[in-house]
C-alpha positions, 0 to 999 in steps of 0.5 A: 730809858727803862732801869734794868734790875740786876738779878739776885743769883744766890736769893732771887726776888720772887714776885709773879709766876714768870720770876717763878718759873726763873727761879725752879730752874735753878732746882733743876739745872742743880738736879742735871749738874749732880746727876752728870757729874755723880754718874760720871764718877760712877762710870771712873770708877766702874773703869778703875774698879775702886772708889773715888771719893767714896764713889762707887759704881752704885752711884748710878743709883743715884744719878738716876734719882737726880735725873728723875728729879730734874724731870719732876722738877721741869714739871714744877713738882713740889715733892720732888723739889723738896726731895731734890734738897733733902737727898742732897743734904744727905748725901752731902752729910754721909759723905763728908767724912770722906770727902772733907771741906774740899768741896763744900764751895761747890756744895754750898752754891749747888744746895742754895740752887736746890733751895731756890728751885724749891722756892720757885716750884712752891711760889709757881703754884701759889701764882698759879692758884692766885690767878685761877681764883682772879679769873674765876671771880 
């Protein structure tokens, strides 16, 4: 009977271009999770012409950077892998006097599925090259 391994959620082990490509979708479903929910705010506060949470009807901007990085992202792009976890980092920091702690659980686990999608895009490549070179040798 075959031992089965218990993923690790929060740092996955990543050893071959599958367990790669497992790992880049956390990047991306974190880029779909904050470009729906920033665009939903958006749309609550376009409704109710006032801000919520220091969000305001611009956030569309925003959701839509999200949005093309969860594309990108799909497509094993490093650039916007790397992009996903900084925009996130900065806006998590120009927000934070507005939102306080009240969300930095969430932030927490949503930043640490950026990280690992980032991880997961740059070990993709790194599988990828390493498997071109075996072939071609």
């Amino acid at each position: 009977m075959a031992e089965k391994k218990s993923k690790n959620w929060w740092w996955p082990t990543i050893t071959d271009q599958a367990s790669a490509i497992e790992a880049s979708k956390a990047g991306y479903w974190a880029a779909v999770i904050v470009a729906v929910v920033t665009a939903a705010f958006a749309t609550f506060a376009l409704m109710l012409q006032k801000e919520i949470v220091a969000v305001g009807p611009l956030a569309y901007i925003d959701a839509v950077l999200f949005a093309v990085i969860a594309w990108r992202i799909k497509k094993y792009s490093k650039f916007f892998a790397v992009a996903g976890v900084v925009l996130f980092v900065i806006e998590k920091a120009l927000l934070a006097p507005a939102q306080g702690v009240a969300g930095l659980p969430l932030a927490i686990v949503v930043l640490l599925m950026f990280v690992n999608g980032a991880r997961g895009v740059f070990a993709y490549h790194r599988y990828a090259i390493g498997e071109t070179h075996a072939e071609n040798v």
